[in-house]
C-alpha positions as CSV (number, residue, x, y, z in Angstrom):
1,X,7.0,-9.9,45.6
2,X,3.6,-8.4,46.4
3,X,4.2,-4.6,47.4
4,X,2.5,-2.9,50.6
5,X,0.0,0.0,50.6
6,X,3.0,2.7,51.1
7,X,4.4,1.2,48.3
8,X,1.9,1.4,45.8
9,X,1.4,4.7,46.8
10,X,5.2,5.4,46.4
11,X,5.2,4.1,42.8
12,X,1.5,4.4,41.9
13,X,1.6,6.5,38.1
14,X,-1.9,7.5,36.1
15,X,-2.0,8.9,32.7
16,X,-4.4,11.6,33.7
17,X,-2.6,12.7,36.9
18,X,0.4,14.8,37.3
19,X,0.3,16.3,34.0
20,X,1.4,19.9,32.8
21,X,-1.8,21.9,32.1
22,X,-3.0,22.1,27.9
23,X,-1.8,25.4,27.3
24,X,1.8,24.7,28.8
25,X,4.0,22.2,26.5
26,X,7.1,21.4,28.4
27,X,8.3,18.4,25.8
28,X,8.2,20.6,23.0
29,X,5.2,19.8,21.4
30,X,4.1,22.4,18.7
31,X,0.8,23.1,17.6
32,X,-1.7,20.1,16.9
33,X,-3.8,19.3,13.6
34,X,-7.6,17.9,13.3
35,X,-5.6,15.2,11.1
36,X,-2.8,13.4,10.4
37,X,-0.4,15.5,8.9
38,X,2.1,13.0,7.8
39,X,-0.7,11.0,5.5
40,X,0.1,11.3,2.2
41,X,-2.9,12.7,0.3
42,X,-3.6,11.9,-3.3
43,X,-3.3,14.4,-6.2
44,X,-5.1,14.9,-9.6
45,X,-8.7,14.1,-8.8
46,X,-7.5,10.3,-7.7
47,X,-8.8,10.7,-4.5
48,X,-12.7,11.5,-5.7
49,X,-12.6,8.2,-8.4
50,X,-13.0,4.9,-7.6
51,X,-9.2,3.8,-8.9
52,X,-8.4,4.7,-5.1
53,X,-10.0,1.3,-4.1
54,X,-7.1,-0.3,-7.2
55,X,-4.6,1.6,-5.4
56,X,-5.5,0.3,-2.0
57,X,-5.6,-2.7,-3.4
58,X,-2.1,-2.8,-4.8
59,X,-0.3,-1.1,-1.9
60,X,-1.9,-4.0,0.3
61,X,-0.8,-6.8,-1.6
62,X,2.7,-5.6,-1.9
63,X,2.7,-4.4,2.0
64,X,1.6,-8.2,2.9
65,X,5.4,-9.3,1.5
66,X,7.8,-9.7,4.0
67,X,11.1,-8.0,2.8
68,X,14.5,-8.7,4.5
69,X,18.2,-7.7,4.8
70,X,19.2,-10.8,4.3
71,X,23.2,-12.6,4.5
72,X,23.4,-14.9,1.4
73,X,25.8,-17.8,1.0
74,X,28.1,-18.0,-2.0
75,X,25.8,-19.6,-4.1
76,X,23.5,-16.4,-3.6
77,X,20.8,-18.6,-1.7
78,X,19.1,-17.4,1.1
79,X,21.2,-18.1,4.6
80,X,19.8,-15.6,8.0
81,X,18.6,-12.5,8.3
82,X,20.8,-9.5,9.5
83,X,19.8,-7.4,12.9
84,X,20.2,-4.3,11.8
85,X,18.7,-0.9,11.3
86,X,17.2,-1.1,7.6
87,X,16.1,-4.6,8.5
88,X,13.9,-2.9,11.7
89,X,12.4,0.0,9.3
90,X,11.1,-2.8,6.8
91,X,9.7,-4.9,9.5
92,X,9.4,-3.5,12.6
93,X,9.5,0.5,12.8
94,X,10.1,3.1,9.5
95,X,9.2,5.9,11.8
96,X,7.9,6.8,14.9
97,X,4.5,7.6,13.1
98,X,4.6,4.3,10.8
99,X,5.5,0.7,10.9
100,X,7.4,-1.3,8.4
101,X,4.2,-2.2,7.0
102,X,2.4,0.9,6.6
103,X,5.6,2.1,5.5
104,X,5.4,0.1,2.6
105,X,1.7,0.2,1.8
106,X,2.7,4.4,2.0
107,X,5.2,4.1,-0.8
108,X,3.2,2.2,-3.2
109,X,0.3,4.5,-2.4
110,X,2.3,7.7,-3.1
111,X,4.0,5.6,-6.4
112,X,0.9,5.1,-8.0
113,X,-0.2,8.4,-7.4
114,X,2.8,10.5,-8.4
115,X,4.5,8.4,-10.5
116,X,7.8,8.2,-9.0
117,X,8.9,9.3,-5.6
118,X,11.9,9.2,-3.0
119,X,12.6,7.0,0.3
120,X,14.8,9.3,2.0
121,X,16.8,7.8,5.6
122,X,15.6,10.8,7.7
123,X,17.8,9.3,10.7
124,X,21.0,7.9,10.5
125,X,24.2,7.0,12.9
126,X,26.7,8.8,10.3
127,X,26.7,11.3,7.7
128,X,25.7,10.3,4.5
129,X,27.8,13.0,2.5
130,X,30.9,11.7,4.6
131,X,30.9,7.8,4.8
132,X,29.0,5.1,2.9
133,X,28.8,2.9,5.6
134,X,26.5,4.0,7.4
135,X,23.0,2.4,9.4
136,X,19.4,3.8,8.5
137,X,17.6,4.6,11.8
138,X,14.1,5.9,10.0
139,X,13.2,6.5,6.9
140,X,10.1,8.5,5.4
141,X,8.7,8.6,1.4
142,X,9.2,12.1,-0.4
143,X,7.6,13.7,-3.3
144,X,9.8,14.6,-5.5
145,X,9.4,18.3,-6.7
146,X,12.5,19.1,-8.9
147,X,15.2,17.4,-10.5
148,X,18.9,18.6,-10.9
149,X,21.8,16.4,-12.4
150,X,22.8,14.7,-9.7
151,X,20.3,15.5,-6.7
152,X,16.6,16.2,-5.8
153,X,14.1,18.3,-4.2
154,X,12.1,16.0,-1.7
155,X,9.3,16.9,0.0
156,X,9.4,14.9,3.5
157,X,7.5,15.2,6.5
158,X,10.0,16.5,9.7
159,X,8.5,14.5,13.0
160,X,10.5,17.1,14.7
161,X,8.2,20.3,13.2
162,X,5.1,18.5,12.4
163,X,5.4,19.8,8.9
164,X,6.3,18.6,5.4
165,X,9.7,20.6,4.6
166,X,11.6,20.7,0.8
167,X,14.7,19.7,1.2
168,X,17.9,18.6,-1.5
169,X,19.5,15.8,-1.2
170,X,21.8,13.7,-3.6
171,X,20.3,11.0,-5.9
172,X,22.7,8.3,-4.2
173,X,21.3,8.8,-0.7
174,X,17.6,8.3,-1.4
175,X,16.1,5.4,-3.0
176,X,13.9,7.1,-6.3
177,X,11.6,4.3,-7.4
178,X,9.9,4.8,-10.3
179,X,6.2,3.5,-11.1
180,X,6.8,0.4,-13.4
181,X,3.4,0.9,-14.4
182,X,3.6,4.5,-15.2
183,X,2.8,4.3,-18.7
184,X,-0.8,2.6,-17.7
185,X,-1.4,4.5,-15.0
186,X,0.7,8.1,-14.6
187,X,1.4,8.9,-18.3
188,X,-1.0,12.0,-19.0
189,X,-2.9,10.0,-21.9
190,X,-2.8,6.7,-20.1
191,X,-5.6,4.1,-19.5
192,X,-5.8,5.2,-16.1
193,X,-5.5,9.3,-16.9
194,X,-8.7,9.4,-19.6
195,X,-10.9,6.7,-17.0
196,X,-10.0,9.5,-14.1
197,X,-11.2,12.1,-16.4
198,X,-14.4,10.4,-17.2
199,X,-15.1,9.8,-13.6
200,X,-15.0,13.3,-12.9
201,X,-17.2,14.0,-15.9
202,X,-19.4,11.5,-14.5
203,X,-19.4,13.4,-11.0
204,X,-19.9,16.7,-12.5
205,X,-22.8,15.7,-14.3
206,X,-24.6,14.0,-11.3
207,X,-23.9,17.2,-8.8
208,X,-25.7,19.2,-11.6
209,X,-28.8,17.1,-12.4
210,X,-28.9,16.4,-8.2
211,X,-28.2,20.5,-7.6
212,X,-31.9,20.8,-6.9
213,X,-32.9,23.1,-9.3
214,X,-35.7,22.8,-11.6
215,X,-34.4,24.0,-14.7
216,X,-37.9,25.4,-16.0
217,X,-38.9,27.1,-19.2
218,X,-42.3,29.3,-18.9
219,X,-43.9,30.1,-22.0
220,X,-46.1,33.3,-21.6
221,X,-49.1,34.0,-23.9
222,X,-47.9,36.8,-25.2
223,X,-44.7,38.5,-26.8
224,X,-41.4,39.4,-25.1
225,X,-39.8,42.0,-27.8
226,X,-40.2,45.3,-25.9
227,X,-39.0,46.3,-22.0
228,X,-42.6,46.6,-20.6
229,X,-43.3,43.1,-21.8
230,X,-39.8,41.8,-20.4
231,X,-40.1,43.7,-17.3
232,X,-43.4,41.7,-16.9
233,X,-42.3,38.3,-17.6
234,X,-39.5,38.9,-15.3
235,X,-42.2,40.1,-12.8
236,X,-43.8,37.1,-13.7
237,X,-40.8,34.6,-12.8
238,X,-39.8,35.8,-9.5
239,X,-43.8,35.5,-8.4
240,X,-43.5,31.4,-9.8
241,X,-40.3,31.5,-7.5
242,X,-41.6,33.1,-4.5
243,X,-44.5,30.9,-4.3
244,X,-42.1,27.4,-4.5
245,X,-40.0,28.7,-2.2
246,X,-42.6,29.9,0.6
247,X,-44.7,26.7,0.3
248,X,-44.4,24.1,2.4
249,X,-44.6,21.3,-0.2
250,X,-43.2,23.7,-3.4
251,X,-46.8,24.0,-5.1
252,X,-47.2,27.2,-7.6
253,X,-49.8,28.0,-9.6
254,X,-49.9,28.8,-13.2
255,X,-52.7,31.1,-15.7
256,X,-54.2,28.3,-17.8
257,X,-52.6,30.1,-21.0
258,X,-48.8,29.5,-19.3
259,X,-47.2,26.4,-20.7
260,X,-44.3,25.1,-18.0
261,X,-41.4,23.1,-19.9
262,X,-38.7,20.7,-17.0
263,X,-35.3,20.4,-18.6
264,X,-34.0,18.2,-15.9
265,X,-34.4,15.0,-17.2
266,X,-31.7,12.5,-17.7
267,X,-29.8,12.8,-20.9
268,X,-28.8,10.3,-22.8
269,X,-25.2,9.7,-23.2
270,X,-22.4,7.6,-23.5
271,X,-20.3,8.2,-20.4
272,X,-21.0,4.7,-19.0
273,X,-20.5,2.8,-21.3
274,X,-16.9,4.5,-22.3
275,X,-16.2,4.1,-18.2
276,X,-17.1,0.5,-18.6
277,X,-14.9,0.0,-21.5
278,X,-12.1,2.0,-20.1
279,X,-12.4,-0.1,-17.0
280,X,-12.4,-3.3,-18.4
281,X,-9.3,-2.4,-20.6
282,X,-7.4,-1.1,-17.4
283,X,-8.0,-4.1,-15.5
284,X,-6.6,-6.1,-18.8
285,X,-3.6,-3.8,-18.7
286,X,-2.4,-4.2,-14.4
287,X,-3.5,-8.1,-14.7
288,X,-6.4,-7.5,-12.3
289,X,-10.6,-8.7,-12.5
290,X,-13.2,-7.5,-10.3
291,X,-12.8,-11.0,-8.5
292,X,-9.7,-9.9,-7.3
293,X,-11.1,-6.7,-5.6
294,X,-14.1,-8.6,-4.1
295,X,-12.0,-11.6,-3.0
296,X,-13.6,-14.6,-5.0
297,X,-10.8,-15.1,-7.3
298,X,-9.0,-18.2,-7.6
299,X,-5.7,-19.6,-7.1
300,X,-4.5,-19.2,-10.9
301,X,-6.4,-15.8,-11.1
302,X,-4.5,-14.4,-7.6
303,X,-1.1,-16.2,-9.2
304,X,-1.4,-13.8,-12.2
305,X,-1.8,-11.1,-10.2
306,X,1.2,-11.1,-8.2
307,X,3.1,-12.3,-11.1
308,X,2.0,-9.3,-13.6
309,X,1.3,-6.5,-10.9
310,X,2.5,-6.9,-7.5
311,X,6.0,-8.7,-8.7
312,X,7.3,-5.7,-10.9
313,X,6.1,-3.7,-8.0
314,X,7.9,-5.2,-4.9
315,X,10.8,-5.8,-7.6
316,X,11.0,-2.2,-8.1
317,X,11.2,-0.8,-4.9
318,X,13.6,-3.9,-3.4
319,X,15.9,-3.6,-6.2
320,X,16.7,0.4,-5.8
321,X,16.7,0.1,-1.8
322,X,19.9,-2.7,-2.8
323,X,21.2,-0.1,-5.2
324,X,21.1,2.8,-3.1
325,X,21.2,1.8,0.4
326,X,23.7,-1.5,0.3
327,X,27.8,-0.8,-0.5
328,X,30.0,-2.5,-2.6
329,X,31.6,-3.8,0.4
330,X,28.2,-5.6,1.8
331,X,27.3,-6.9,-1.7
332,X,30.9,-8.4,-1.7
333,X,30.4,-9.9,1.9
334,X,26.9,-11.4,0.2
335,X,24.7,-9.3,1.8
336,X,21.7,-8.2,-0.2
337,X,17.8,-7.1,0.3
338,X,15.1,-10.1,-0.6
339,X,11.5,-10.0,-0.8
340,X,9.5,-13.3,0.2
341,X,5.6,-14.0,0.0
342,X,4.0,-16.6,1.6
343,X,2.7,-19.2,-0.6
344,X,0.4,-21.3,1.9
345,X,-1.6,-18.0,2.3
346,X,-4.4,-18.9,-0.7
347,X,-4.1,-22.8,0.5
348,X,-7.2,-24.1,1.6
349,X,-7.4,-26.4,4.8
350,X,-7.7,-29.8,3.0
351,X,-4.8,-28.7,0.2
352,X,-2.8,-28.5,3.0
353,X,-2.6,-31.2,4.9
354,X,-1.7,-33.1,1.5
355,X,1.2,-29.9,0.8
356,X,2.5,-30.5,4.8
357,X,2.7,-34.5,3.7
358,X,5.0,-33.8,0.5
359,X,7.1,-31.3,2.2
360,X,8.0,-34.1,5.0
361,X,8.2,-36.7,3.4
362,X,10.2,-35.4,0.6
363,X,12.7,-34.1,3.4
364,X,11.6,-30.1,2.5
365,X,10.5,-28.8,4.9
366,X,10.9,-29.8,8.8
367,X,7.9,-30.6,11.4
368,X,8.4,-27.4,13.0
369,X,8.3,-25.3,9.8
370,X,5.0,-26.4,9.2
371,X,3.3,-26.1,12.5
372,X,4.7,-22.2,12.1
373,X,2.7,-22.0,9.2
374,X,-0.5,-23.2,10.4
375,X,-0.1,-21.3,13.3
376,X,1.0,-23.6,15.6
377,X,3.9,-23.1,18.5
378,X,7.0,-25.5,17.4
379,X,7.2,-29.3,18.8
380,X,9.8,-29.8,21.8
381,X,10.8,-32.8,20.0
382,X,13.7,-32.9,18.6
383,X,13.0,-35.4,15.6
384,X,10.6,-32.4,15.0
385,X,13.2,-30.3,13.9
386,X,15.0,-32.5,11.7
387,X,14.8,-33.4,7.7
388,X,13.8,-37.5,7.7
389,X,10.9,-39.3,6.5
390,X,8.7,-40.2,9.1
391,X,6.9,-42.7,7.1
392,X,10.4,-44.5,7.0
393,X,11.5,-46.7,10.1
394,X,15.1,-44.9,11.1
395,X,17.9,-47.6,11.2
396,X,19.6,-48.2,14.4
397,X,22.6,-47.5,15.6
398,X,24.5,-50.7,15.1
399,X,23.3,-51.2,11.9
400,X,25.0,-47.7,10.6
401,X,27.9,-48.9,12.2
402,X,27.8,-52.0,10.6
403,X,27.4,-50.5,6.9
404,X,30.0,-48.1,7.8
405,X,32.4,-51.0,8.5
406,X,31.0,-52.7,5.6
407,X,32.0,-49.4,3.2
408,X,35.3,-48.8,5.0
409,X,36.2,-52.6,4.5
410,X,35.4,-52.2,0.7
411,X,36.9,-49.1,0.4
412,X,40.9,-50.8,1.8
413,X,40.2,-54.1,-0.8
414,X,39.5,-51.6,-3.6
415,X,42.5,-49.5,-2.6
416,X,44.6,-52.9,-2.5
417,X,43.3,-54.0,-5.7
């Protein structure tokens, strides 16, 4: 129904219009920051290497695998996923700052880097001290700052302050998920420890010999040993210095018996090649290559990666969320958590036509299953949706009536016989 000018007018809303002036804040909101204050910011000098880039890398990876709250049959196979409000935080919303996603990507950034950390459910429809069976509304990761026998100081950002806030909680209400690469990465001696170390070396070394200083040595023709002689050459030095520093292109001139010494040249030493090696060896150790990070590696290359690397990871973090956040009454009703990762995402164009042919024919997969993974809305046929050989002409319908008969008429003379 098309609506008249009055209308429009009536029910006409801006953005920009009708809004409470900036230093007036009638929906509560507090004061702002320049940033995000709910990003989680890496510790220990991580942030100024390059092993950021292998964290970001991980986190992605894992992030890119859907996980589910799944209903299982009795066989413990995979049978629907459940509507519910840990199923919407992994997929849909965590927070009202992140999705299910980023939510993910958040908790294996803030693994690597601490080690070990907390997902605590910030909102919930019951107490968790009083009841067990209760649904998670939001949830947010927490760095853990003490441990006590049977709880844990967490630090978590509070959406309703707009501050990170220490709070205790027990050790059965949050989901602590350990690195299961913390001796290669978070251990203080580890692989990944000593090549953070000798990055910032590295880094120091270049701010000094980039500091723009000059680093020279004047030799004077005569003898510094007594305080009229120092007291010159000092005289001496700050006239060299005034005359770089007030010249437009830093020219100073010397007496022709002064000899000028520059100690600012490169050094030799053997930080590179131990940050080579230490690299190489660290890549060894998580299961990654360079070809991974730059996106030229190969099928059996990428399938050792998410076998070695992302799999204990996802495993890690699935299998404590099912420990901490599913009862003994869902686990007995065959719900559980599952993680699944698409397989036809590395397939190349022409592999998979031939895959879509095996899948079909070998009864698999349906038509429809397919097209979703190409990309492709579903067929409104209805053979489209079922598991048959298409290759195959389908018998009719008097024929399976006719081997019916024929297998019911066996059937009564074997029973006679």
């Amino acid at each position: 129904m098309e609506l008249n000018i009055s209308s429009r007018l009536k029910h006409a809303w801006n953005a920009f219009l009708n809004r409470a002036p900036t230093n007036y804040h009638p929906y509560g909101i507090s004061g702002g920051y320049p940033y995000r204050p709910d990003r989680s910011r890496l510790t220990r000098g991580n942030e100024r290497s390059i092993v950021t880039s292998v964290y970001n890398r991980i986190a992605l990876d894992v992030a890119a695998i859907n996980i589910q709250h799944v209903q299982l049959d009795d066989e413990g196979r995979f049978l629907s996923v459940i509507n519910s409000g840990l199923n919407s935080c992994l997929n849909l919303e965590a927070n009202i700052d992140q999705t299910g996603r980023a939510f993910i990507q958040d908790v294996v950034m803030s693994m690597m880097d601490e080690g070990c950390i907390a997902i605590v459910p910030v909102d919930t429809d019951d107490d968790p001290d009083d009841t067990t069976g209760y649904q998670i509304c939001s949830m947010r990761v927490g760095r853990i700052k003490d441990w006590y026998p049977k709880h844990v100081r967490v630090e978590v950002y509070n959406e309703n302050t707009g501050r990170k806030q220490e709070i205790i909680v027990p050790k059965d209400t949050v989901a602590i998920v350990e690195n299961p690469l913390y001796a290669v990465i978070n251990e203080p001696n580890s692989t990944m420890q000593r090549l953070v170390r000798k990055l910032n070396l590295l880094d120091a070394v270049d701010e000094q010999s980039s500091s723009g200083k000059l680093d020279l040595i004047i030799q004077l023709p005569y003898v510094i040993k007594s305080e009229a002689r120092r007291q010159q050459a000092e005289q001496r030095r700050r006239d060299i210095e005034k005359q770089l520093s007030g010249s437009k292109y830093g020219i100073a001139y010397t007496d022709g018996t002064e000899r000028i010494t520059q100690l600012n040249r490169s050094l030799e030493n053997n930080l590179m090649k131990q940050i080579e090696y230490l690299t190489s060896m660290l890549y060894s150790q998580l299961g990654i290559t360079q070809s991974i990070l730059d996106g030229t590696a190969d099928e059996k290359t990428m399938l050792n990666y998410y076998n070695r690397t992302i799999e204990p990871i996802i495993s890690a973090i699935v299998d404590e969320m099912k420990r901490k956040f599913l009862t003994k009454t869902a686990g007995s009703q065959n719900k559980s958590i599952m993680f699944f990762r698409d397989p036809f995402k590395l397939v190349p164009v022409a592999d998979l036509a031939e895959i879509s042919d095996k899948f079909t024919r070998n009864e698999i997969a349906t038509s429809n299953e397919i097209r979703q993974v190409i990309g492709w809305k579903p067929s409104s046929d209805p053979k489209a949706d079922e598991l048959r050989n298409s290759n195959l002409r389908e018998p009719s319908e008097a024929t399976r009536i006719q081997e019916k008969q024929t297998i019911d008429t066996g059937g009564k003379n074997q029973n006679e016989v």
